[in-house]
C-alpha positions as CSV (number, residue, x, y, z in Angstrom):
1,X,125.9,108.5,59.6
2,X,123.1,109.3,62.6
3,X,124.1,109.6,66.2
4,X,123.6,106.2,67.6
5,X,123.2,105.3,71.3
6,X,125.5,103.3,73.3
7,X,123.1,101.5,75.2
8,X,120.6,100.7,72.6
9,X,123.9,99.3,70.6
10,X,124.8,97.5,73.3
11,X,121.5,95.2,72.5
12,X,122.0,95.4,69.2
13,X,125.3,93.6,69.4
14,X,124.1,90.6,71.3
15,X,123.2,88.6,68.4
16,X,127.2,89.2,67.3
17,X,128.4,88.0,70.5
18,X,127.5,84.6,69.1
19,X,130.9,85.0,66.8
20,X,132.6,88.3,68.2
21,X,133.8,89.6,71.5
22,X,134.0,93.1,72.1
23,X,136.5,93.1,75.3
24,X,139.9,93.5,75.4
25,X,141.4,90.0,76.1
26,X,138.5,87.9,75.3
27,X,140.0,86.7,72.3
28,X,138.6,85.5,69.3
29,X,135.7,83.0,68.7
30,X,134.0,82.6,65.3
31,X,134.8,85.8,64.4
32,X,137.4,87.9,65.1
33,X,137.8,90.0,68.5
34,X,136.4,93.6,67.8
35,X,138.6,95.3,70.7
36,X,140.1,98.2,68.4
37,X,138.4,98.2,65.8
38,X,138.7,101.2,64.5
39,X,142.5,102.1,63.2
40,X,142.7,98.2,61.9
41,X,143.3,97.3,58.3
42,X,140.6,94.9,57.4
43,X,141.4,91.4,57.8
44,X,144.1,92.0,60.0
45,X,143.6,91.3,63.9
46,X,146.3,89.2,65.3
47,X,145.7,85.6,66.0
48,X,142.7,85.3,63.8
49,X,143.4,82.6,60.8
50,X,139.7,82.2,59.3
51,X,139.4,85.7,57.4
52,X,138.0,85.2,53.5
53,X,140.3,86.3,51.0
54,X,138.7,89.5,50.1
55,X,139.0,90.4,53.6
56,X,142.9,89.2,54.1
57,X,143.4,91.3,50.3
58,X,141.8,94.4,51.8
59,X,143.9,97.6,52.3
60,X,141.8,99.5,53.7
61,X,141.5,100.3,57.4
62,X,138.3,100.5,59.5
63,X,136.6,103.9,60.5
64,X,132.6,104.5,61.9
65,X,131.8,105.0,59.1
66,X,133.0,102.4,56.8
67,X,131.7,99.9,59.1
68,X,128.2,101.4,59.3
69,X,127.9,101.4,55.4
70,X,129.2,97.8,55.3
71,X,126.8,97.1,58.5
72,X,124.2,97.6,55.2
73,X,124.6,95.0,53.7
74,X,127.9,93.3,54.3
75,X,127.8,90.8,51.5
76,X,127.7,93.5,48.9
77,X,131.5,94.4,50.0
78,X,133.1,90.9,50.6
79,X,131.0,88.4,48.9
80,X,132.7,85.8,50.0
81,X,132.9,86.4,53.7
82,X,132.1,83.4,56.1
83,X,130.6,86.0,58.6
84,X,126.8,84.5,58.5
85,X,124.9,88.3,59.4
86,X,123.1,89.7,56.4
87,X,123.9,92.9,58.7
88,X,121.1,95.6,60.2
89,X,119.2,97.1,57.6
90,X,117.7,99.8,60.2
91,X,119.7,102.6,59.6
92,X,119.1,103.8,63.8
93,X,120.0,100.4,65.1
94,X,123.3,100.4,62.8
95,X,124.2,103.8,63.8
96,X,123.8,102.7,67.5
97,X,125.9,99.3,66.6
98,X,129.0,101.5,65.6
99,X,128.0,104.0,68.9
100,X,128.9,101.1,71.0
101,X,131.0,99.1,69.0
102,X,133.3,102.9,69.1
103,X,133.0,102.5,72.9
104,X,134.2,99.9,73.7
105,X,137.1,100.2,71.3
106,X,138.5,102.7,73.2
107,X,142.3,103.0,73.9
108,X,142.5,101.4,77.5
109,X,139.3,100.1,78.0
């Protein structure tokens, strides 16, 4: 995975703030909260009842790296996912996605 940039990621996740809130606290909308992330089992954050069933089935638990490859293309990994991105194909402007996203998902922030 390349080294993304924070800021540039920053403006890469506005589109997602249609459906997702990065802060701690802001709760969910459309889409889950992203707060923490990374360390979560897929399909898991607390309080959010619309997951697909390939996500609630998942078992796996989310890393910078797993969400940059499924940043890709995310269709290909849960095909029946309600999340209505087709992802960023740009490899720079995933990597700085996941930079920010990784920010933000730090413990006490």
């Amino acid at each position: 995975m390349p080294e993304g940039d924070v800021e540039r990621g920053r403006l890469v996740f506005a589109p997602c703030r249609t459906c997702h809130f990065p802060e701690a606290g802001a709760g969910h909308n459309n889409g889950p909260n992203l707060h923490r992330i990374f360390g979560r089992v897929v399909g898991s954050a607390e309080g959010f009842e619309y997951y697909s069933d390939s996500f609630r089935e998942a078992q796996f638990v989310w890393t910078p790296e797993l969400l940059y490859n499924w940043l890709a293309v995310p269709l290909a990994m849960f095909p029946d996912t309600t999340m209505m991105s087709l992802g960023v194909a740009d490899a720079r402007r995933r990597a700085d996605l996941v930079a920010y996203l990784v920010q933000v998902s730090v413990k006490g922030r």
